[in-house]
C-alpha positions as CSV (number, residue, x, y, z in Angstrom):
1,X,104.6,133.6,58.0
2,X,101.6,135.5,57.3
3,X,100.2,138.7,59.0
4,X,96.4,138.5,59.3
5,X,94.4,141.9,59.1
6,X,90.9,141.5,61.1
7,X,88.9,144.3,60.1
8,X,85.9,145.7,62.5
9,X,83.0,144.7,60.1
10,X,84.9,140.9,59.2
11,X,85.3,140.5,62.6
12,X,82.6,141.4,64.5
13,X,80.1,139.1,62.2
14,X,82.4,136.4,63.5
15,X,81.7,136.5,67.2
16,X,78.9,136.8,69.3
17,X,78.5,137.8,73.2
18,X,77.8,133.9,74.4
19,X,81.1,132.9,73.2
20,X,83.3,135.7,74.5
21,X,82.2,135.1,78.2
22,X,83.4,131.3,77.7
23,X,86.3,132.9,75.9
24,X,86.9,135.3,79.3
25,X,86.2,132.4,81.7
26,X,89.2,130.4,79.7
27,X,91.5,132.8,79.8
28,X,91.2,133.7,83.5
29,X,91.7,129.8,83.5
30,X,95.1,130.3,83.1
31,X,98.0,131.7,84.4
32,X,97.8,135.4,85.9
33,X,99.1,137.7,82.8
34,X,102.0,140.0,83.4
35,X,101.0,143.1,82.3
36,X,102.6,147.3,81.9
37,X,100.7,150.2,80.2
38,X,103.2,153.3,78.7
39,X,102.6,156.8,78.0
40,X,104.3,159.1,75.6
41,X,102.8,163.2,75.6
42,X,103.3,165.9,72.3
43,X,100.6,168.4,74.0
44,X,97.4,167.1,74.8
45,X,98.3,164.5,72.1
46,X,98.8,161.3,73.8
47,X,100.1,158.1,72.7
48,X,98.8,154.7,75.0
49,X,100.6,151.7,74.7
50,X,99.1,148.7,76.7
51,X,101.2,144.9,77.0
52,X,99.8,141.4,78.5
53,X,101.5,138.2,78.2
54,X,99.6,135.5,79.3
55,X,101.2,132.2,79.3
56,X,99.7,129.4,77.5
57,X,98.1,132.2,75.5
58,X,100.8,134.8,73.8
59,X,101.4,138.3,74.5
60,X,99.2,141.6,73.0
61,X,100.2,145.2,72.6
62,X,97.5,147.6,72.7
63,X,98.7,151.3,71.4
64,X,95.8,153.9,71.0
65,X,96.7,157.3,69.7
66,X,94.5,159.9,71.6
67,X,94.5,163.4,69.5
68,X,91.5,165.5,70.4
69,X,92.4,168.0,67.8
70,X,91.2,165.7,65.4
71,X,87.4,166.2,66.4
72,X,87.4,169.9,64.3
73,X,88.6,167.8,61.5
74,X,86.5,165.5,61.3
75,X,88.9,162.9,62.1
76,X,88.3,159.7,65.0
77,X,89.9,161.4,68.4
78,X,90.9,157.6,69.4
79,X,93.2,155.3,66.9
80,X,94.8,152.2,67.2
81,X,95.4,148.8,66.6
82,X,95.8,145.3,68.9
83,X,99.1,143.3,67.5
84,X,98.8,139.7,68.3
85,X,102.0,137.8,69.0
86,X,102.0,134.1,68.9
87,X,102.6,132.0,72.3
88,X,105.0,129.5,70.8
89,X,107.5,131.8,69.3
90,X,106.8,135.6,69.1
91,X,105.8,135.5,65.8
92,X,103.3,138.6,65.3
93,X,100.2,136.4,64.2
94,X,97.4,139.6,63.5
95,X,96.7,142.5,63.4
96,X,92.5,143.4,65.2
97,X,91.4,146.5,64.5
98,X,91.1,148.5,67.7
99,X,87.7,149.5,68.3
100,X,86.6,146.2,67.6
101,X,88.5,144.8,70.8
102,X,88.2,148.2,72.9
103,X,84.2,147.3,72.4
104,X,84.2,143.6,72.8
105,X,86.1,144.2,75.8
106,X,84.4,147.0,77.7
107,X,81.3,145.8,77.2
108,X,82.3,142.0,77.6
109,X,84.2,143.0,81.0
110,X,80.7,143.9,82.5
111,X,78.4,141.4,80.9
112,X,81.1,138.7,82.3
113,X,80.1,140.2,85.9
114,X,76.7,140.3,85.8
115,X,76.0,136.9,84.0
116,X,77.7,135.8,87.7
117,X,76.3,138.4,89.9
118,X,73.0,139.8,88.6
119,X,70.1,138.0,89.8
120,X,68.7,135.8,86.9
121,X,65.4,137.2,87.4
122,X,66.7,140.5,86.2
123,X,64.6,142.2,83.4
124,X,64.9,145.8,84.2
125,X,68.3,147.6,82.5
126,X,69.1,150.8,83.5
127,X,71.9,152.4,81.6
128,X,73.3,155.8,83.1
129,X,75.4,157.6,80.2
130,X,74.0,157.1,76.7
131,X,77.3,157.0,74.9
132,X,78.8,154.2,72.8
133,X,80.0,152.0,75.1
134,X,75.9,152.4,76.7
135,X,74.7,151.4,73.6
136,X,76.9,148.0,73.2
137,X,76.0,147.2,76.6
138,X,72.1,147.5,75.2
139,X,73.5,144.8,73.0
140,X,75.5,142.4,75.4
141,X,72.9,142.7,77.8
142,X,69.9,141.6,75.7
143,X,71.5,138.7,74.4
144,X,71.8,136.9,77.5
145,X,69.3,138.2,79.8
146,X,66.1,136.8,78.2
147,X,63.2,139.5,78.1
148,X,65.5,142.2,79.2
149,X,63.7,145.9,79.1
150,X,66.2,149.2,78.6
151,X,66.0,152.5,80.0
152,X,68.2,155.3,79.4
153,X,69.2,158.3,81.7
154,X,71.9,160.5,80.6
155,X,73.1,163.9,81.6
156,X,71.3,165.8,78.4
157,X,67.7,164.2,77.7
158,X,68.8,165.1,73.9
159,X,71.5,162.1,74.5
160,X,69.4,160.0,76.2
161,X,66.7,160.8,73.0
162,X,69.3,159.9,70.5
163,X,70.2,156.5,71.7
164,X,66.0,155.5,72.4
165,X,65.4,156.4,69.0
166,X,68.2,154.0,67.9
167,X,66.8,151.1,69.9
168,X,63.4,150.6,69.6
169,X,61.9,150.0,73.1
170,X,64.5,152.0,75.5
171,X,62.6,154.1,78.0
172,X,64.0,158.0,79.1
173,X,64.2,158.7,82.3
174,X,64.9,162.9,83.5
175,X,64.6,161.7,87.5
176,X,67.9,159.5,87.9
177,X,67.0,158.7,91.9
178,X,63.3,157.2,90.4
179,X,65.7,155.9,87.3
180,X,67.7,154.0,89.3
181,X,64.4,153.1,91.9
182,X,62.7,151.2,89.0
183,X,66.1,149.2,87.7
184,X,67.2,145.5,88.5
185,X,70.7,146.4,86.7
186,X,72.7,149.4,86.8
187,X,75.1,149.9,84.3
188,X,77.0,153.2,84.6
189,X,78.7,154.1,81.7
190,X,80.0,158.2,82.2
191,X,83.1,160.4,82.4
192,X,82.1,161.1,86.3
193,X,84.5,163.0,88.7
194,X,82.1,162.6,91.3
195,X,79.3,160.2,92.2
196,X,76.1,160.4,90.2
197,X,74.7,157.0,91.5
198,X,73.7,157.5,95.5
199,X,73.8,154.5,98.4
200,X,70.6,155.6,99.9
201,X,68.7,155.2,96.7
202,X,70.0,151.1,95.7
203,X,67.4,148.4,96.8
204,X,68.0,145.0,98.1
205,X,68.6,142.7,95.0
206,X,70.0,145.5,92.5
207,X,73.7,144.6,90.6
208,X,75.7,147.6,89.5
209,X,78.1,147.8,86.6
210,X,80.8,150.5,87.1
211,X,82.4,151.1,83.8
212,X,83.4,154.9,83.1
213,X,85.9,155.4,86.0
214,X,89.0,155.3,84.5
215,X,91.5,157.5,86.6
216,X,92.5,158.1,90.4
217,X,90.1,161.4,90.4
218,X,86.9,159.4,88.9
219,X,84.1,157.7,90.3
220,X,80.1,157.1,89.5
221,X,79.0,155.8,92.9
222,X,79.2,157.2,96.8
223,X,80.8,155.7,100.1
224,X,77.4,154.8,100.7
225,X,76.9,152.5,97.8
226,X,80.1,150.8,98.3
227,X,79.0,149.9,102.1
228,X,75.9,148.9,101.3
229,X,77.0,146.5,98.5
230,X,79.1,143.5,98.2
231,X,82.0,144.3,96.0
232,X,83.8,142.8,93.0
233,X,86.7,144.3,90.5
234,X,87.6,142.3,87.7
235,X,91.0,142.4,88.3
236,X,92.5,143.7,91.3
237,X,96.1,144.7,89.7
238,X,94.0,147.3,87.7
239,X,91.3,148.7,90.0
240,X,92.9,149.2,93.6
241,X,95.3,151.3,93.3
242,X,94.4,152.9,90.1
243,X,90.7,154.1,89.7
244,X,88.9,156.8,92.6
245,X,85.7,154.2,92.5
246,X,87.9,151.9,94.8
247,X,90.8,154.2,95.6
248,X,89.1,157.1,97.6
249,X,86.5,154.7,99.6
250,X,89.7,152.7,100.7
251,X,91.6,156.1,101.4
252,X,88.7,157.0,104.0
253,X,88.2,153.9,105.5
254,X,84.4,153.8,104.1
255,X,85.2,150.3,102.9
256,X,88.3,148.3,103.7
257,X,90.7,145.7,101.6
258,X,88.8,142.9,102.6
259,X,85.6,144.3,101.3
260,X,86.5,143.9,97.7
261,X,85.4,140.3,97.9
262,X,86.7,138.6,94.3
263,X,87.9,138.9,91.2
264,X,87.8,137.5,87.9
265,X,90.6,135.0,88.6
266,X,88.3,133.8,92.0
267,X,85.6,132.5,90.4
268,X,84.6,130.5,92.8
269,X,83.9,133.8,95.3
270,X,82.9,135.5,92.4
271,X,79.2,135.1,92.3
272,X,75.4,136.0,94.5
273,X,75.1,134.6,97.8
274,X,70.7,135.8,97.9
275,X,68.5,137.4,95.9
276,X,68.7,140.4,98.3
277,X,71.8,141.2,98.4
278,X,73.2,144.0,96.2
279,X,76.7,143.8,94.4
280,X,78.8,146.2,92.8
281,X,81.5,145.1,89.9
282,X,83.9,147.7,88.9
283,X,85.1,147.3,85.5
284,X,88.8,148.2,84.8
285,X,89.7,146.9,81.8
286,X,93.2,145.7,81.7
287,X,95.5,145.0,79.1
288,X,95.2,141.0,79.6
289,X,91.2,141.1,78.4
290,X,92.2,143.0,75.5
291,X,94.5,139.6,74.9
292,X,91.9,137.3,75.8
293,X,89.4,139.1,73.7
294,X,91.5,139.5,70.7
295,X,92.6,135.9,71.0
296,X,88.7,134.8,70.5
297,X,88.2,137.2,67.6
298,X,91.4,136.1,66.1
299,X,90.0,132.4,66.5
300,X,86.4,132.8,65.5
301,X,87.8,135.0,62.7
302,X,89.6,132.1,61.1
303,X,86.6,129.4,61.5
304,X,84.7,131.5,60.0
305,X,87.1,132.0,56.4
306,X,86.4,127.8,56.7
């Protein structure tokens, strides 16, 4: 049996951002995946290894070697690989190339929620944090939300600069409360301890993507924000008990359980009740999109070698 290789440049001219959300809605479709995530340490040096197995579907291993030495070399920090195992048997099918699927996913994770929760009136893109994964949300955004407008505020304006002269059009912003004041969608996309988006400056109507919180002593938004919103995670097995956004609200009482409304496997409660409401999704990123994401690259890959 062969192995296929799916390279980040073969791959990514295979796919497009229309056909991974009906990729993500399929997957959640089916049976809830079992998932685990291990750790190994040498240092600082860190070796990630995340599984899903999703029935009807096969099983992924994500591994990610994280060496930060490697910046002084002038060697990628982050390295890895996605192996594809086949449902039938267990037979490894591919091999993705890893930042292909860590960006597909991140960004795919968020534009899933806001092509449900964002009001489709929404033009006005904020993106907070003007790092890579801001930048492919520039992308997924604009190619669903017809006439969609960017601006840009990141901790350095020289970041924020960088990205506005890579995309034509993006607006800088230096005031984050008038930033955030002038947007439709929030997409927060920073390596945040603490909040940098406050409740008392949303409007009625706004959607906010959480995406940067990744650890129990992260978040981007207050208690405030998280009362004054309706709130979604994309998969509860990944956000509640693992990430400060929902974590520390739900330690203090700000919000309760039954306040994160739906995820990705309740479609039918995932979604806008009025156009003045504001939601919040909170993006974790588990193992079983990396499969479902993979799976669609892997597919699209192969129609498109004919």
């Amino acid at each position: 049996m062969s192995i296929d290789m799916v390279s980040f440049d073969a791959g990514e001219t295979a796919i497009d951002w229309r056909g991974l959300l009906e990729a993500l809605k399929a997957g959640h479709a089916l049976p809830k995946a079992e998932l685990d995530d291990t750790f190994l340490y040498r240092g600082n040096d860190t070796l990630l290894s995340r599984a899903a197995w999703i029935d009807g579907m096969g099983i992924a291993v994500k591994s990610a070697t994280v060496f930060p030495g490697n910046k002084a070399a002038g060697k990628p920090m982050v390295n890895g690989a996605v192996n594809l195992y086949a449902d039938s048997d267990g037979m490894l099918e591919a091999i993705v190339d890893f930042h292909l699927v860590t960006k597909w996913k991140t960004a795919g994770d968020s534009l899933y929620s806001a092509s449900m929760l964002a009001r489709k009136d929404a033009r006005e893109f904020l993106i907070v944090g003007a790092g890579t994964v801001g930048r492919s949300m520039i992308e997924a955004y604009g190619a669903i939300f017809e006439g969609a407008r960017f601006s840009v505020w990141n901790r350095t304006r020289a970041g924020a600069e960088a990205l506005a002269a890579e995309v034509p059009g993006v607006r800088v912003f230096d005031d984050l409360q008038a930033a955030v004041g002038a947007a439709d969608v929030i997409c927060c996309a920073t390596m945040a301890s603490e909040p940098v988006i406050k409740g008392a400056w949303l409007k009625p109507g706004q959607h906010l993507d959480l995406i940067g919180a990744y650890r129990p002593d992260m978040r981007e938004v207050d208690d405030e924000a998280m009362q004054r919103a309706r709130v979604f995670v994309d998969s509860y097995d990944t956000t509640l008990e693992h990430i400060g956004e929902l974590i520390k609200p739900l330690a203090s009482g700000a919000i309760a359980r039954e306040d994160v409304l739906a995820d990705f496997y309740d479609p039918g409660a995932f979604r806008r009740e009025s156009d003045e409401e504001i939601t919040i999704a909170k993006n974790g990123g588990g193992a079983h999109l990396d499969l479902m994401v993979a799976r669609y690259i892997l597919e699209a890959w192969k129609a498109a070698q004919g």
